[in-house]
N, C-alpha and C positions, 0 to 999 in steps of 0.2 A: 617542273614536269620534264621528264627524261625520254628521249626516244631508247628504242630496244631493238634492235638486231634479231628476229626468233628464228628458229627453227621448224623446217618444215615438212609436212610428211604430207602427198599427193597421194590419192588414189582416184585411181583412172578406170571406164567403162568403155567397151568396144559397144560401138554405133553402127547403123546400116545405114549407106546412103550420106550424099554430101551437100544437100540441098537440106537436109533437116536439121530443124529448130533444135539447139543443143545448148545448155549453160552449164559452165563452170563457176565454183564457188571458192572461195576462200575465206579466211581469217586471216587479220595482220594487227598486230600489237600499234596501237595506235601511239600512244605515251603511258607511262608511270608516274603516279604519283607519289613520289617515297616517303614524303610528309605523312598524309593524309593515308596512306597506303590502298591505293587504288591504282586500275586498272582500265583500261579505254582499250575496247576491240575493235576494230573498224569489219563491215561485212559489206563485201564487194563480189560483183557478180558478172558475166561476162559471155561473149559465146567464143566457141573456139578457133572459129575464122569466119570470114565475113560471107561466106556461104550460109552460117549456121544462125545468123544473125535474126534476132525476132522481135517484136512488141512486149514487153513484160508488163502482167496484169495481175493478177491477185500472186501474192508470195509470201509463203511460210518458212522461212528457215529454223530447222531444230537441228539440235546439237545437245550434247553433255558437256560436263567441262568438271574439274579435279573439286571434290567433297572437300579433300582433305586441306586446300590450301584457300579456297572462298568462303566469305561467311552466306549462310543460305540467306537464300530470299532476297540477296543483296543486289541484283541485275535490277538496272534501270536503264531506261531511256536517254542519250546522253543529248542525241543529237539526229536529225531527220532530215537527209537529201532527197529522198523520194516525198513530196510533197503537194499539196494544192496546187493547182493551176499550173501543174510544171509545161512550160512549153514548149514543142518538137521544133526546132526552129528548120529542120530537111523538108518539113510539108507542110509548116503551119499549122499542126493539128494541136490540140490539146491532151494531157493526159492529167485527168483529179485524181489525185487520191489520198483518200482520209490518213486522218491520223494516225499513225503506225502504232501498233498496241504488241505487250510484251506480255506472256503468259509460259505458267511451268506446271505438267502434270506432277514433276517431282524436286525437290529441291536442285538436284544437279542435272535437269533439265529445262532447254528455254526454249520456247517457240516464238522468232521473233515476227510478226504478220504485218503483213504491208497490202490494203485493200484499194484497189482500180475502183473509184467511183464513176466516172466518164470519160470519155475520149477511147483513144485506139491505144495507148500506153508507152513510157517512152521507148525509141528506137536501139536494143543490145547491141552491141557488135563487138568487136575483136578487141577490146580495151576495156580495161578493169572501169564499171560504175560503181560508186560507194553508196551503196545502201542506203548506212547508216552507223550509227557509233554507239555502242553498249559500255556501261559501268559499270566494275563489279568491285565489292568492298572485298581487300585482302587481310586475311587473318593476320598474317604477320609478315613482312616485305624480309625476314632475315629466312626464313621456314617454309618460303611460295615459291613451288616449282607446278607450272599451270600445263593441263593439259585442255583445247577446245577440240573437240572429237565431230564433225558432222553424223549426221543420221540420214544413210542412203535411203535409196526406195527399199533398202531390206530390213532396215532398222527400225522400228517403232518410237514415238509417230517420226513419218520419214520427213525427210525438206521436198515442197511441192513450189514449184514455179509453173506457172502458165499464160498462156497469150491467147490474145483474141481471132476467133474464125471470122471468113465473111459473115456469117450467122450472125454475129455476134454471141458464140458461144465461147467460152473457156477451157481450151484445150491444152493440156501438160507440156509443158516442154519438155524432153528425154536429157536428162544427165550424160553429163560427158566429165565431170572431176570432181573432187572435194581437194582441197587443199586444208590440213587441218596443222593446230599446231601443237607440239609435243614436246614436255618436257623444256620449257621457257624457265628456269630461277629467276626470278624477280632480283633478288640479292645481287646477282651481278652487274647489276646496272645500278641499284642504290648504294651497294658496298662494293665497288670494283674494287680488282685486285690491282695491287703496285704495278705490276707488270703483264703489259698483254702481249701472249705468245700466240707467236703466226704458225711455227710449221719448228718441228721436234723429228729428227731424221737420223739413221744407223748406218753407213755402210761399212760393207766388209769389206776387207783390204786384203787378198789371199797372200800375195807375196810377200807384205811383212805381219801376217800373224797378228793383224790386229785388228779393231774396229772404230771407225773415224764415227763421233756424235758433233750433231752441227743443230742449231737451236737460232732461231730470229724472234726480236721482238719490234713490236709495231712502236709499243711505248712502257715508257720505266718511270714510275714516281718512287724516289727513298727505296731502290735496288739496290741491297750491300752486295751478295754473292749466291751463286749457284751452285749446290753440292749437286754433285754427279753422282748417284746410288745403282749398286747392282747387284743383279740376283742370279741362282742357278736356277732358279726353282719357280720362279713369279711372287714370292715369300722371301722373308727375311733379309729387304734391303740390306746389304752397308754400304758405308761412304768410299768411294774410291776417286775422288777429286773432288779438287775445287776451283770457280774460276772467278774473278772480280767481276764485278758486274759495269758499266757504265753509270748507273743511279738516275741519275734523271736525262729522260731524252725523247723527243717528239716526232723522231726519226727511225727510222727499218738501223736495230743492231741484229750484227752476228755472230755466233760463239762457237765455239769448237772444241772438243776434248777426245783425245784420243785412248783408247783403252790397248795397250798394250801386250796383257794376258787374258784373252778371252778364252771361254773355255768352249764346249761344242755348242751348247745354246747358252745365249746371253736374254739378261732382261735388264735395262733400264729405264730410271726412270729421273727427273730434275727436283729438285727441290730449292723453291726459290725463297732465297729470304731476305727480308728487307730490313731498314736500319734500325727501327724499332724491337728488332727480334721476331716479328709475325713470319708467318712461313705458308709457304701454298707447292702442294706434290704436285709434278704433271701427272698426264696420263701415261703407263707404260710400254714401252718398243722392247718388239722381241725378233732376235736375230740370232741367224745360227750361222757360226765363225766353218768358213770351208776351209781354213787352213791346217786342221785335222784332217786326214784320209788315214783310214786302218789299212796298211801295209801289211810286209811280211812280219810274223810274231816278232816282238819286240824289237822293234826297228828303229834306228834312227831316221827321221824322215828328210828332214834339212836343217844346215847348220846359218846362220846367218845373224848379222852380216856380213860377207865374206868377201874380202879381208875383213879382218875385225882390228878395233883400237884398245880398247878399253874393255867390253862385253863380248861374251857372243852368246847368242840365244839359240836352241836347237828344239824342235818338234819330236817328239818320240810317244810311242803308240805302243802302251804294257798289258801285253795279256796272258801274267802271270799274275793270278788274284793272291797269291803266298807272299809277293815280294812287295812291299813297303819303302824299301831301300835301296838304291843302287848304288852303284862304285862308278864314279866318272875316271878316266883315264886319259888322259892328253900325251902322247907318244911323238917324240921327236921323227926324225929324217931317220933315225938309227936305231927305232924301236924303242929307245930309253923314256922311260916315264918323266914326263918334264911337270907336272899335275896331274895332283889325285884332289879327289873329294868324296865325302859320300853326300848322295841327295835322296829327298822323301817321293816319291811316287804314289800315283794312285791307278784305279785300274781304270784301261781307255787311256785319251789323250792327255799328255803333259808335255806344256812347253816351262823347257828347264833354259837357266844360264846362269854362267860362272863369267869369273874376273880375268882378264886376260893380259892385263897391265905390269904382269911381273915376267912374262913370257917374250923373250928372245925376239923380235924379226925373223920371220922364218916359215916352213911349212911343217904342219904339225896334223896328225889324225886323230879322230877321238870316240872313243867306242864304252858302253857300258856293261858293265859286268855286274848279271845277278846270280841268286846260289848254287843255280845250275845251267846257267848259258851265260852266252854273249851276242853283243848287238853285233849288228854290220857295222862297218867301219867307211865316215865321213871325214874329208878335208877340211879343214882349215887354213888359213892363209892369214898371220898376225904381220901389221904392219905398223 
């Protein structure tokens, strides 16, 4: 049997007053049973500070939970903390209470009831008490993505908790939270993935035009490598890296890949595959590269890196939608053309670069030429 890590979604009620009897509720995934394919909910109850603290006496918790991933009628009884003869050991008092009984007006509805037969009831306070524990049989542990939903006082029939008056009467306690859980895959925890990833991260790098991806994993079984995919569009990944993975490791790894032609919005995303050839997509990061600014019409914006060795990469911003083409021009100390090229543009931003490893020592300018203008003219400095 497997613990599970869930997911959780609170919804909260404004109270009046801080001497009044207030409980909170939740669900917490108790274990899986992957075998078997079952489920174990624990229901825990609580007030929200020791102000709000009360007796609890007759309790009904209802809730819904996912059609599509439980077999009906499958809720059972697993296990019962609220019991006979429980005793308050702060005052000595006793609190009975019968048998807990488990009832559904509809199939993916449960009312779980817990009846006060004597005593003053046990003492809530600021610390989760476990109810009790519910069973439910899973249709299939590869296909079960759970959701347990509470049912406020606005929902039908709602969850009713109450405590006892001097009277000896049964009076509501007022809600103050549900803690429900949402969207839990069962799969992940019977079929974990090779690799659990912590934290998938972009930034932008405005001075060299580019964008740093940095990726941690907590742990790695049979990691071969990580394809780095990207998009303009949120659509039609391609692969634009790859990095080795460590493969197996029970320790915080971390990865890094730099994208150095990003365009104005980027979308990536990881794609992890292990030795076997299995593969698992992350989720997608979307970042928009400020190393474009729209300048003067077709502009050069910066040339870099300057000095340059080998490369140099330049920023330019076309908004001529006719011109596809440009003429690179690289112009000595004397005006003479030392390098031509033509390159492909499109319209809006384009980071362009040429070769610069046949070019002189020296200082050199470099300006583009379409069918009917010319750029401004940027330094260079080859070293």
């Amino acid at each position: 049997m497997k613990r599970l890590f869930t997911f959780l979604s609170v919804v909260m009620f404004a109270t009046a007053g801080f001497s009044q009897a207030l409980y909170d509720v939740r669900f917490s995934v108790d274990s899986v049973d992957c075998v078997n394919e079952e489920v174990y909910i624990d229901i825990d109850v609580k007030a929200p500070s020791a102000a709000n603290a009360f007796r609890i006496a007759e309790q009904n918790y209802r809730f819904s939970f996912t059609r599509s991933s439980i077999m009906p009628a499958s809720s059972e009884l697993y296990k019962e903390n609220l019991v006979d003869f429980y005793l308050n050991e702060d005052n000595g008092t006793t609190g009975f209470y019968n048998g807990h009984t488990l009832t559904g007006s509809l199939d993916t509805i449960v009312s779980y009831n817990v009846e006060l037969a004597g005593g003053d009831g046990v003492l809530v306070e600021n610390s989760w008490l476990n109810v009790g524990t519910l069973k439910f049989d899973l249709i299939s542990v590869d296909n079960s993505c759970l959701d347990f939903i509470w049912h406020d006082q606005g929902i039908f029939p709602p969850t009713f908790i109450s405590e006892k008056n001097a009277a000896e009467q049964l009076v509501p306690v007022a809600q103050n939270s549900y803690t429900n859980i949402t969207n839990i895959c069962v799969s992940d925890i019977c079929n974990p993935l090779p690799v659990e990833l912590t934290d998938f991260t972009a930034v932008d790098n405005r001075d060299e035009c580019s964008v740093e991806l940095s990726w941690t994993t907590a742990t790695e079984t049979d990691n071969d490598f990580f394809q780095i995919e990207k998009s303009t569009t949120g659509f039609d990944y391609q692969p634009i890296g790859m990095i080795e993975a460590v493969g197996n490791s029970v320790t915080t790894n971390t990865y890094t890949f730099v994208d150095r032609t990003p365009s104005v919005k980027n979308y990536y995303r990881l794609k992890q595959v292990d030795v076997n050839g299995g593969a698992t997509i992350s989720s997608q990061l979307v970042i928009n590269s400020t190393c474009f600014e729209e300048g003067v019409s077709n502009s050069i914006l910066e040339v870099f890196p300057n000095p340059a060795s080998k490369e140099a990469n330049f920023k330019f911003y076309n908004t001529d939608l006719g011109d596809s083409e440009v003429e690179l021009n690289v112009l000595d100390i004397l005006g003479q053309v030392a390098y031509r090229e033509t390159m492909q543009v499109s319209e809006g931003p384009n980071l362009l670069s040429f070769h610069t490893g046949n070019l002189v020592p020296g200082t050199y300018m470099i300006q583009l030429k379409g069918d009917n203008w010319f750029s401004n003219v940027q330094k260079l400095v080859k070293k």
